[in-house]
ZATOR-521548 format. One record per atom (N, C-alpha, C, CB): residue number from 0; x, y, z; residue in one letter. Coordinates in Angstrom, 2 decimals, decimal comma. Each point is the difference from the previous one (the first is absolute). Glycine has a CB too. Example, Ala and Ser with C-alpha at 12.3 -4.5 7.8 and 13.67 -1.06 7.14 Angstrom:
BEGIN
@k->0&X->13,19&Y->-5,69&Z->7,80&r->A $
@k->0&X->-0,89&Y->1,19&Z->0,00&r->A $
@k->0&X->0,90&Y->1,20&Z->0,00&r->A $
@k->0&X->-1,89&Y->-1,17&Z->1,25&r->A $
@k->1&X->1,54&Y->2,22&Z->-1,97&r->S $
@k->1&X->0,82&Y->1,19&Z->0,06&r->S $
@k->1&X->-0,77&Y->1,09&Z->0,73&r->S $
@k->1&X->1,18&Y->-0,63&Z->-2,15&r->S $
//
This chain:
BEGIN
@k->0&X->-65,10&Y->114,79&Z->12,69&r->X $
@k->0&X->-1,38&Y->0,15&Z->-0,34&r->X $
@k->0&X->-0,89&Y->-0,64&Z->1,07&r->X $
@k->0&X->0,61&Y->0,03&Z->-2,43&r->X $
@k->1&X->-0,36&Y->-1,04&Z->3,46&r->X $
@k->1&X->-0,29&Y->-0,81&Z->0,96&r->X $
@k->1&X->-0,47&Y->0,61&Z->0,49&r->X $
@k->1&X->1,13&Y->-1,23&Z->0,11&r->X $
@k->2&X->-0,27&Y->2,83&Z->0,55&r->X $
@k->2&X->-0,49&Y->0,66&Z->1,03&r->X $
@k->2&X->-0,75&Y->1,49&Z->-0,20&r->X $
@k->2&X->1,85&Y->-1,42&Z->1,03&r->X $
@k->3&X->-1,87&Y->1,51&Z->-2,70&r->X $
@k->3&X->-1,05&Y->0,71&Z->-0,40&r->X $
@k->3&X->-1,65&Y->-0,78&Z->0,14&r->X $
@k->3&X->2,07&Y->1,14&Z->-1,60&r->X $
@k->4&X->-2,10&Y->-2,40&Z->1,00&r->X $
@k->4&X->-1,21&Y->-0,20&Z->0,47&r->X $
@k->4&X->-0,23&Y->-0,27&Z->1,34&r->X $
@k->4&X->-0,26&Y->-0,58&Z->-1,96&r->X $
@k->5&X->1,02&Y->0,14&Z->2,70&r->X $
@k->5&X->-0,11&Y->0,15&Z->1,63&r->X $
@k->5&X->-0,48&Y->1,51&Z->0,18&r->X $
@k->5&X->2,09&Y->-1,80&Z->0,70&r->X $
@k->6&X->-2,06&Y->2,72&Z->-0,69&r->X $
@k->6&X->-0,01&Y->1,37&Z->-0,03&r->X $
@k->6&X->-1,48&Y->0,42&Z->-0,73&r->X $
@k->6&X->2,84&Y->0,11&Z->-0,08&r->X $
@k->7&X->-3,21&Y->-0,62&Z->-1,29&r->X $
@k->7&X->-1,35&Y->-0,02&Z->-0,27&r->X $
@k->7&X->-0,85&Y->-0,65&Z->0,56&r->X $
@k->7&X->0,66&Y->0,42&Z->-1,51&r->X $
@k->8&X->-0,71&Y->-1,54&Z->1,79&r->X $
@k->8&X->-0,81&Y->-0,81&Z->0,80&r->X $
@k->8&X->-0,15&Y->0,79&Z->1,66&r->X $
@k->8&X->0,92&Y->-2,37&Z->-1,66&r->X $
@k->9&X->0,19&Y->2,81&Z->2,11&r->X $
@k->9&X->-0,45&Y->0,41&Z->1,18&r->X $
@k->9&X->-0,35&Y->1,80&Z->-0,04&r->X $
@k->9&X->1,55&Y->-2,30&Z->1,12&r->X $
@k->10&X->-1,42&Y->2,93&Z->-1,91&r->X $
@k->10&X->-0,61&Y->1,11&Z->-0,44&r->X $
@k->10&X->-0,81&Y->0,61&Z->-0,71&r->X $
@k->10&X->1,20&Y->-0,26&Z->0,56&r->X $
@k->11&X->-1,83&Y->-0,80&Z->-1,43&r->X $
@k->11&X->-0,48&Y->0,31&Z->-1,27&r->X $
@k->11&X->-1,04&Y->-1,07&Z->0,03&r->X $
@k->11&X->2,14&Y->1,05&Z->-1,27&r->X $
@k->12&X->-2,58&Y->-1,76&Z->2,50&r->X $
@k->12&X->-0,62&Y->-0,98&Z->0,16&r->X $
@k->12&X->-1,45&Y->-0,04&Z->-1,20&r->X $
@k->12&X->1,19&Y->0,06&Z->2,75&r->X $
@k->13&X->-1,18&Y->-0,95&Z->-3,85&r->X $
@k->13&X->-1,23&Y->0,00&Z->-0,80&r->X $
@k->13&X->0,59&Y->0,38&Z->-1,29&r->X $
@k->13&X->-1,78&Y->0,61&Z->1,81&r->X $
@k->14&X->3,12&Y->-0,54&Z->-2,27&r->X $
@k->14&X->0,15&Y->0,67&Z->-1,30&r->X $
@k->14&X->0,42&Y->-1,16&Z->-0,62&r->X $
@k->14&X->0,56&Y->2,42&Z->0,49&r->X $
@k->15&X->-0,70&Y->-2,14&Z->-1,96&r->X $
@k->15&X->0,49&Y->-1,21&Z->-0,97&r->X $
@k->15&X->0,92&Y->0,46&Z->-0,81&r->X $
@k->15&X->-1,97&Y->-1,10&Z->-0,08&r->X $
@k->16&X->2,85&Y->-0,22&Z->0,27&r->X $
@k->16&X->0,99&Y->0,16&Z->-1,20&r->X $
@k->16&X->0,44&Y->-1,25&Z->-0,91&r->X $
@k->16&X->0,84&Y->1,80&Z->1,49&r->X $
@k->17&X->-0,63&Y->-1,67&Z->-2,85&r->X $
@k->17&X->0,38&Y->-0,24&Z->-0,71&r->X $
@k->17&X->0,95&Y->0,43&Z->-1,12&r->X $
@k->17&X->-1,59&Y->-0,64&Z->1,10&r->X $
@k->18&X->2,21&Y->-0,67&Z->-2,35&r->X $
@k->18&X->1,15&Y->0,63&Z->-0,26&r->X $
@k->18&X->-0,74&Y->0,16&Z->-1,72&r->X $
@k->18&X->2,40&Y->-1,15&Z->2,12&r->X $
@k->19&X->-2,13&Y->2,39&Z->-2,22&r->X $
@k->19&X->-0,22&Y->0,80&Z->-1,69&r->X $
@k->19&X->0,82&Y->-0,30&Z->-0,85&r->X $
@k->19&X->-0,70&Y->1,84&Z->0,70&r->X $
@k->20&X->1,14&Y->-1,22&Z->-1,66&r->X $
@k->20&X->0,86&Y->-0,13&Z->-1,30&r->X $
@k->20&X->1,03&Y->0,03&Z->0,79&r->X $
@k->20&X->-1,05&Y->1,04&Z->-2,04&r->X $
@k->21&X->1,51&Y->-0,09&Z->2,22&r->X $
@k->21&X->1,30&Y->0,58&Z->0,36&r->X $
@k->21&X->0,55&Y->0,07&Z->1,54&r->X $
@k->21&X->-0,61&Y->1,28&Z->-2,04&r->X $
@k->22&X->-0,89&Y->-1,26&Z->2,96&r->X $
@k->22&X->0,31&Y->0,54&Z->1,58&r->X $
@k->22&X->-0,83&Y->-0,60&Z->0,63&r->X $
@k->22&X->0,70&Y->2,10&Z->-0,22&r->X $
@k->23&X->-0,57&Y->-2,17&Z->1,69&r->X $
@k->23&X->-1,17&Y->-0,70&Z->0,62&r->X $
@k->23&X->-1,19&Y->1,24&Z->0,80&r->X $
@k->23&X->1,93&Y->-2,41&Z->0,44&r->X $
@k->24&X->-2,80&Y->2,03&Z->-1,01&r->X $
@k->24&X->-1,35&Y->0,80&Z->0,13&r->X $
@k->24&X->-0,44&Y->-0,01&Z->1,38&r->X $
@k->24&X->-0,74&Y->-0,58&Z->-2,26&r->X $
@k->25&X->0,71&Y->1,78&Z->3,46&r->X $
@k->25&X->-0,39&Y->-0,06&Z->0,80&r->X $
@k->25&X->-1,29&Y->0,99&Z->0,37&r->X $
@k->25&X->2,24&Y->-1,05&Z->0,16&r->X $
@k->26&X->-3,69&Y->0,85&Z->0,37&r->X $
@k->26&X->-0,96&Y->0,66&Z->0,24&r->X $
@k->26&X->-0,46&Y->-0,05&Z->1,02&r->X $
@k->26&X->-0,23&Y->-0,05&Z->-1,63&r->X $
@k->27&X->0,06&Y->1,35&Z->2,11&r->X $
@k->27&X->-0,91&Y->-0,11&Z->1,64&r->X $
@k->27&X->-0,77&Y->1,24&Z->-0,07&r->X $
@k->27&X->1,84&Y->-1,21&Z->1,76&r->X $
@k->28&X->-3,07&Y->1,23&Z->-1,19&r->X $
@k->28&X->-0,74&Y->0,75&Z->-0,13&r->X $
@k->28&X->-0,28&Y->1,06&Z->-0,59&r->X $
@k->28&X->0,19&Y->-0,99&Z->1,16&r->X $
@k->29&X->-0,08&Y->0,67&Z->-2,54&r->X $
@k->29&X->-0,37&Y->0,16&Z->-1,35&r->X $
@k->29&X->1,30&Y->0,86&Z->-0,53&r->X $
@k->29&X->-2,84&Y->-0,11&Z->0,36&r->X $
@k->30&X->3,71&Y->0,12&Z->-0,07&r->X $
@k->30&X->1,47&Y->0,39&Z->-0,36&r->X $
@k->30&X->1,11&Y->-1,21&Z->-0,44&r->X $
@k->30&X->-0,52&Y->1,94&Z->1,78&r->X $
@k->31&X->1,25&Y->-1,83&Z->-3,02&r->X $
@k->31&X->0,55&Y->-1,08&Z->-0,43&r->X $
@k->31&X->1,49&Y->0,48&Z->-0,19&r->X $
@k->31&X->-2,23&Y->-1,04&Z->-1,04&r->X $
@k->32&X->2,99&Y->0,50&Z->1,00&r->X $
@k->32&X->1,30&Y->0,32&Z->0,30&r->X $
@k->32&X->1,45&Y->-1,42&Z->-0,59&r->X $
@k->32&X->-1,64&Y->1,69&Z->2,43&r->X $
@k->33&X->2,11&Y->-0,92&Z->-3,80&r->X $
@k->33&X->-0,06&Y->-1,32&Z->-1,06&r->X $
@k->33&X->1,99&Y->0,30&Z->0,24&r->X $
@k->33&X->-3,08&Y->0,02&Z->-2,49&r->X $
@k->34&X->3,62&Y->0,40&Z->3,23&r->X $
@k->34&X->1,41&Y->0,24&Z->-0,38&r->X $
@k->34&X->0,92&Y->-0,84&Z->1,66&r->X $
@k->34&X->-0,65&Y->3,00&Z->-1,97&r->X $
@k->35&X->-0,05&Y->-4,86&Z->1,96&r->X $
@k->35&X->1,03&Y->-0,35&Z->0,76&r->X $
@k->35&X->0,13&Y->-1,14&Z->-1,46&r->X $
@k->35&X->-0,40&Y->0,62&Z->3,34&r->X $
@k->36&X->1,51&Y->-1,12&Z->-2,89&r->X $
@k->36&X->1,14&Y->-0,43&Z->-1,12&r->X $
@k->36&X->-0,87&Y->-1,99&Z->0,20&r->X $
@k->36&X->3,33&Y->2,39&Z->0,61&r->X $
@k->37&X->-3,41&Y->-2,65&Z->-2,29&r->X $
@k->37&X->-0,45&Y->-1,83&Z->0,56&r->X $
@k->37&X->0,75&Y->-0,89&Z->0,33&r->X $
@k->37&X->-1,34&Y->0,01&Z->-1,22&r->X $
@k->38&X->3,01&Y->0,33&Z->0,87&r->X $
@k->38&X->0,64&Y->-1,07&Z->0,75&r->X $
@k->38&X->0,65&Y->-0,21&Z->-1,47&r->X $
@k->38&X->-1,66&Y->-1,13&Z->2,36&r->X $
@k->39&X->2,88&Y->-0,01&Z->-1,97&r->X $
@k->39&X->0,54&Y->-0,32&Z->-0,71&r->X $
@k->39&X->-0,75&Y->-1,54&Z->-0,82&r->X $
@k->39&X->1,95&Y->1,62&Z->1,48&r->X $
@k->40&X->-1,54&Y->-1,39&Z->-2,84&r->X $
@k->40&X->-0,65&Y->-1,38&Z->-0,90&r->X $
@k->40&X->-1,10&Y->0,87&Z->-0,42&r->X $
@k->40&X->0,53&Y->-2,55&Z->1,35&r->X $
@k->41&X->-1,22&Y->3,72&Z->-1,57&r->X $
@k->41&X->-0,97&Y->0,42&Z->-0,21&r->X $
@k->41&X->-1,02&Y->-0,32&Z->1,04&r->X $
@k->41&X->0,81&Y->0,03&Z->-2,16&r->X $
@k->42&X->-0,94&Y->0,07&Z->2,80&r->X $
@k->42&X->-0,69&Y->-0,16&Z->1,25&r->X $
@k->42&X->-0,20&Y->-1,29&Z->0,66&r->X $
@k->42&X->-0,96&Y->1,78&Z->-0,82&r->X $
@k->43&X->1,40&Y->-2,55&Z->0,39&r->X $
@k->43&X->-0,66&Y->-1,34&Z->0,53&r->X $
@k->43&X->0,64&Y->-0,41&Z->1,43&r->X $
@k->43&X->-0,37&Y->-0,86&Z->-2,56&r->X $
@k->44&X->0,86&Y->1,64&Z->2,91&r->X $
@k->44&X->0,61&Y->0,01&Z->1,26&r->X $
@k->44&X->0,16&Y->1,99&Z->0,61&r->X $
@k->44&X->1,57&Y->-2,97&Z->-0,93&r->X $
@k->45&X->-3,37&Y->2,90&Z->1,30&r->X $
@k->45&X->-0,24&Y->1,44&Z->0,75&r->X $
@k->45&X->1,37&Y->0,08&Z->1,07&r->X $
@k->45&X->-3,10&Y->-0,06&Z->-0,05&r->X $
@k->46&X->2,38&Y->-0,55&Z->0,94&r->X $
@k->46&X->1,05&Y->0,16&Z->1,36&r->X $
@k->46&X->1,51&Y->-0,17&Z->0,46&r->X $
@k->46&X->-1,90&Y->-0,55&Z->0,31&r->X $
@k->47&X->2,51&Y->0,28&Z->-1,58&r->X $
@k->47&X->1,65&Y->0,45&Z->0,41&r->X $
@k->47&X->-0,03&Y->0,84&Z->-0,97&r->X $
@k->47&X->1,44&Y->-1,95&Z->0,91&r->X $
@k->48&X->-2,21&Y->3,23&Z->-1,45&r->X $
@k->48&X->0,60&Y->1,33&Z->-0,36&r->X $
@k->48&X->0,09&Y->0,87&Z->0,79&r->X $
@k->48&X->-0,61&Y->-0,29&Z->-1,66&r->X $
@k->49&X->2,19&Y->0,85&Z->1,21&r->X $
@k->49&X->0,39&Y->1,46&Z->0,70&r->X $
@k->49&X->-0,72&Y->1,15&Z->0,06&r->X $
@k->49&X->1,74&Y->-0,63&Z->-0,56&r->X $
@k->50&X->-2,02&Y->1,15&Z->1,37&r->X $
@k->50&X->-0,71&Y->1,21&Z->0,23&r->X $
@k->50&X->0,34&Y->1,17&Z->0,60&r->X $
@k->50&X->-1,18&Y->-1,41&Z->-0,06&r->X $
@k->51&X->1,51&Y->2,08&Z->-0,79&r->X $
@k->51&X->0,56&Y->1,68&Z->0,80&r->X $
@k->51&X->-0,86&Y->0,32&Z->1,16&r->X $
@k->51&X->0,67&Y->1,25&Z->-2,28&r->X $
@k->52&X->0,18&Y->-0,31&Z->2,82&r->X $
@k->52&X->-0,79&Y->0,48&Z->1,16&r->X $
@k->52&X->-0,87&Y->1,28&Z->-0,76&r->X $
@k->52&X->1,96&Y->-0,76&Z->2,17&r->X $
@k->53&X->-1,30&Y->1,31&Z->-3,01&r->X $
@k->53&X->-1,27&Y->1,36&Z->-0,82&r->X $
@k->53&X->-1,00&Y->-0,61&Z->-0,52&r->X $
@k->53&X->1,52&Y->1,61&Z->-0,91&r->X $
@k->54&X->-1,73&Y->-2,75&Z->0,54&r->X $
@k->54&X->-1,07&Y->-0,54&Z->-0,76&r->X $
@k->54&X->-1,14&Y->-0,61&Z->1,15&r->X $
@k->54&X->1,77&Y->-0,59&Z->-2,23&r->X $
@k->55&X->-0,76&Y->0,30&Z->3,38&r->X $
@k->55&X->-1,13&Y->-0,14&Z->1,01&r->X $
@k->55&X->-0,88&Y->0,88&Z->0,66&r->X $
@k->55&X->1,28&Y->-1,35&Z->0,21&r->X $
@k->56&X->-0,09&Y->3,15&Z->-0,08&r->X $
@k->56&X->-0,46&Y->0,61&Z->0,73&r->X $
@k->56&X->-1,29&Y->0,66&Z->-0,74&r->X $
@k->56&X->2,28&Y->0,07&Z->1,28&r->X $
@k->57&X->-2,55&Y->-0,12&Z->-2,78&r->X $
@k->57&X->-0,74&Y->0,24&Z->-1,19&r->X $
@k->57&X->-0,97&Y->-0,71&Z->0,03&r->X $
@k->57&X->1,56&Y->0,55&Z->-1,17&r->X $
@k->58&X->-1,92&Y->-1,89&Z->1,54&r->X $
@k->58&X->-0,81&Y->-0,89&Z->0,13&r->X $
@k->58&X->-0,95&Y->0,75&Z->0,68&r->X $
@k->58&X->1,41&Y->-1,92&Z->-0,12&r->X $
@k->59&X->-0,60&Y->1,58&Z->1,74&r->X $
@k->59&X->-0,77&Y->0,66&Z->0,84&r->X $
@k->59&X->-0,56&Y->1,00&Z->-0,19&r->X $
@k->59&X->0,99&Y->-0,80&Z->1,00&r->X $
@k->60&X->-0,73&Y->2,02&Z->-1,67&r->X $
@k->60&X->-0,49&Y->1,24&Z->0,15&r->X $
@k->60&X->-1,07&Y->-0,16&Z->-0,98&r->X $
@k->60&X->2,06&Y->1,32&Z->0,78&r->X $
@k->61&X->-1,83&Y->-2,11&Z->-1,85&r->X $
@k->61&X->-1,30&Y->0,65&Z->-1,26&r->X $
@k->61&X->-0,45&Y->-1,49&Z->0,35&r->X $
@k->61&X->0,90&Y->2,06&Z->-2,55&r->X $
@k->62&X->-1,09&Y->-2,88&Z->3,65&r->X $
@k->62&X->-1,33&Y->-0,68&Z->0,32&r->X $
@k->62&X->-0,88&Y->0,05&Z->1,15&r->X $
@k->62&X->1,07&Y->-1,19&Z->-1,19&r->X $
@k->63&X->-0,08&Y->1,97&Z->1,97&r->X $
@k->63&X->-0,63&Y->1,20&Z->0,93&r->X $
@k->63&X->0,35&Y->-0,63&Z->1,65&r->X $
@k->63&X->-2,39&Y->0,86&Z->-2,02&r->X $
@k->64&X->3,30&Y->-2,08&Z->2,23&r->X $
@k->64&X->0,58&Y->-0,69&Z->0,72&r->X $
@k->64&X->0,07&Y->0,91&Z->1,14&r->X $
@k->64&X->1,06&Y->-1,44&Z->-1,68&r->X $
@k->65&X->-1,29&Y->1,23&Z->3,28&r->X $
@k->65&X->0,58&Y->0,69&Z->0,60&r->X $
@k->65&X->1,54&Y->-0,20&Z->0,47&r->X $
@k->65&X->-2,30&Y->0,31&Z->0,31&r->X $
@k->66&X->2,95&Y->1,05&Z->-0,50&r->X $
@k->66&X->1,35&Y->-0,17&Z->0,35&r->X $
@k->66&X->0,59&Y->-0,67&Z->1,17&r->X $
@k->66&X->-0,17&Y->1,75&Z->-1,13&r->X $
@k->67&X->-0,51&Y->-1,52&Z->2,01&r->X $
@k->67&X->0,32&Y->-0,79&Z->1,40&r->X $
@k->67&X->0,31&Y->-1,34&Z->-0,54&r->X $
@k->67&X->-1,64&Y->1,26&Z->1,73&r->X $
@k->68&X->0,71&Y->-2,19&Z->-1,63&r->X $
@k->68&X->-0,56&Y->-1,08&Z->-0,36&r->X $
@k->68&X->1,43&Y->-0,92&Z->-0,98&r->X $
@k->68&X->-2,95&Y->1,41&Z->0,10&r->X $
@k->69&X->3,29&Y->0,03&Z->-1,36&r->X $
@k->69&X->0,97&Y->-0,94&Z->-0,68&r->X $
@k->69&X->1,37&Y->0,44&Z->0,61&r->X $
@k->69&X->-1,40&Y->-0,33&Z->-2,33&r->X $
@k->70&X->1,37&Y->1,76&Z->3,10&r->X $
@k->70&X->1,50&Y->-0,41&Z->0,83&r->X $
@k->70&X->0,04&Y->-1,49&Z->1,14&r->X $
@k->70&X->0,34&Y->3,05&Z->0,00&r->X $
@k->71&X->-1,42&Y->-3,10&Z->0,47&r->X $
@k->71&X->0,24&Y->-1,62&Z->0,59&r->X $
@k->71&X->0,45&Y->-0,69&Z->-1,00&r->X $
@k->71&X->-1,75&Y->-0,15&Z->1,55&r->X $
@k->72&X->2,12&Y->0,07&Z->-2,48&r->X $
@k->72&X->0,25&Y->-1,08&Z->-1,17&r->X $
@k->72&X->1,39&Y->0,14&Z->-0,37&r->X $
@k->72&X->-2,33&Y->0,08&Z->-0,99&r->X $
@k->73&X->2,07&Y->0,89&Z->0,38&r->X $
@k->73&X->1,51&Y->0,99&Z->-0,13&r->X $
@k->73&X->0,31&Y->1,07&Z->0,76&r->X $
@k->73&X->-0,14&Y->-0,40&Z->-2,01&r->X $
@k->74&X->1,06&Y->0,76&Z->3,20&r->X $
@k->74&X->0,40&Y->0,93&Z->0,34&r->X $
@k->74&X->0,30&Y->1,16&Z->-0,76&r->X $
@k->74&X->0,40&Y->-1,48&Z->1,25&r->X $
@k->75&X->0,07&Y->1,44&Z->-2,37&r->X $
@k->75&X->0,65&Y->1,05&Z->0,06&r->X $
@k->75&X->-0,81&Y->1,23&Z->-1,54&r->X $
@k->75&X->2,60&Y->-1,84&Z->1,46&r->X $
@k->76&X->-3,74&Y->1,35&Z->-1,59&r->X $
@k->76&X->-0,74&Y->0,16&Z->-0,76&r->X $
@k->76&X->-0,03&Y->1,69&Z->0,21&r->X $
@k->76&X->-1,15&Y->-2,61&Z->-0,02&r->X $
//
């Protein structure tokens, strides 16, 4: 999850996130995008959850991320 927000922060520069009931809530320019995982313990530990690569490549697309940008992050996106 480390290097997902590494990846928002450097692509998505200005979006907020937080963690919801179930998922952690991510928004950027006016698009919200609720299906990355909060981690184990019920969230109280965001950043060592596992994260598929489909759920990333999903992120990106329905928050409108440019692809370039998150293949620097992830290759193989």
């Amino acid at each position: 999850m480390a290097a997902v927000f590494a990846m928002l922060d450097d692509c998505a520069r200005g979006h907020t996130r937080r963690i919801g009931t179930h998922r952690l809530v991510v928004t950027w320019r006016g698009q919200t995008y609720m299906g990355l995982p909060k981690g184990p313990g019920g969230g109280a530990d965001v950043a060592s959850a596992v994260v598929a690569h489909a759920e990333i490549r999903k992120a990106v697309r329905m928050l409108g991320i440019d692809p370039e940008c998150a293949r620097r992050h992830f290759g193989n996106l």
